[in-house]
C-alpha positions in Angstrom: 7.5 11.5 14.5 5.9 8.2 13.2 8.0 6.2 15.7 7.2 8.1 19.2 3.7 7.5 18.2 4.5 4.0 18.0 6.6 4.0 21.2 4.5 5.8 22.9 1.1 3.4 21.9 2.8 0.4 21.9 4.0 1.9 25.6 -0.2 2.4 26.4 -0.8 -1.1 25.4 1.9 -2.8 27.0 0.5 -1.2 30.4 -3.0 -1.2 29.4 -2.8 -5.4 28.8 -4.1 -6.6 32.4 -3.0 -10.0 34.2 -6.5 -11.8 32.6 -6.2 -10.6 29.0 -5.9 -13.0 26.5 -4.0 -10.5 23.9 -0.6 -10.1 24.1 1.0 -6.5 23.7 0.6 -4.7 19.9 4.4 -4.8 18.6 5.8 -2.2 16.9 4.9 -3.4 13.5 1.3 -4.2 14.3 1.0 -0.8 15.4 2.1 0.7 11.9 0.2 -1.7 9.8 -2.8 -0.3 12.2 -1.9 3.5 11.2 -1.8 2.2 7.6 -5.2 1.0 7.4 -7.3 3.1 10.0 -5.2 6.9 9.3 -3.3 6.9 6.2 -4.8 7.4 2.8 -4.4 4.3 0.4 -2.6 4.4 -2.3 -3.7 5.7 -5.7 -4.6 2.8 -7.7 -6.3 4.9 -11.3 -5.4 3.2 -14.8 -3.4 6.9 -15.2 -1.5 7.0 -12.8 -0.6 3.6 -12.7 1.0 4.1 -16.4 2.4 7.5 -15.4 4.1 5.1 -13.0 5.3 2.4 -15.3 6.7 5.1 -17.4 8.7 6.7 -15.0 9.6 3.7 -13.3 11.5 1.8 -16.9 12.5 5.2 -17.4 14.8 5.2 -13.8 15.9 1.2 -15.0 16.9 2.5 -18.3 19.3 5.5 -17.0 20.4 2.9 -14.4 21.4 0.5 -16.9 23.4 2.7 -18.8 24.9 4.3 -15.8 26.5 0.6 -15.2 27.3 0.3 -19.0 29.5 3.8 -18.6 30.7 2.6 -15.3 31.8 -1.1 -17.0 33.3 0.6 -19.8 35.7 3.1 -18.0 37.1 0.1 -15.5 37.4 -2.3 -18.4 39.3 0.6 -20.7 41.1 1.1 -17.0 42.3 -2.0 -16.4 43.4 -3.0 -19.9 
């Protein structure tokens, strides 16, 4: 959905742009960063949720790590 809007504006300022303008045409990514600002809410930025985030966050990196630490073990016991 979010990229036939953006075809489809970037489309209506590629036409739009006459012979005298001094812009060039709105690329694809202008268009988004656009959206971002004007439609989409920002992000949540409160001291609790920002924690909550942390948390969760070193939680995922810590069941990653070990995930590679089972991994490592079984080729190494593997190989050997």
């Amino acid at each position: 959905m979010r990229s036939a809007v953006l075809a489809v504006t970037r489309a209506h300022t590629t036409t739009a742009t006459t012979a005298g303008s001094e812009l060039v045409p709105a690329s694809g990514r202008e268009l988004l960063r656009l959206l971002r600002i004007t439609a989409l809410p920002g992000p949540r930025r409160d001291r609790d949720h920002l924690l909550h985030w942390s948390a969760w966050r070193r939680h995922h990196q810590h069941q990653a790590a070990e995930a590679h630490r089972r991994w490592n073990n079984i080729t190494t016991a593997a190989t050997t």
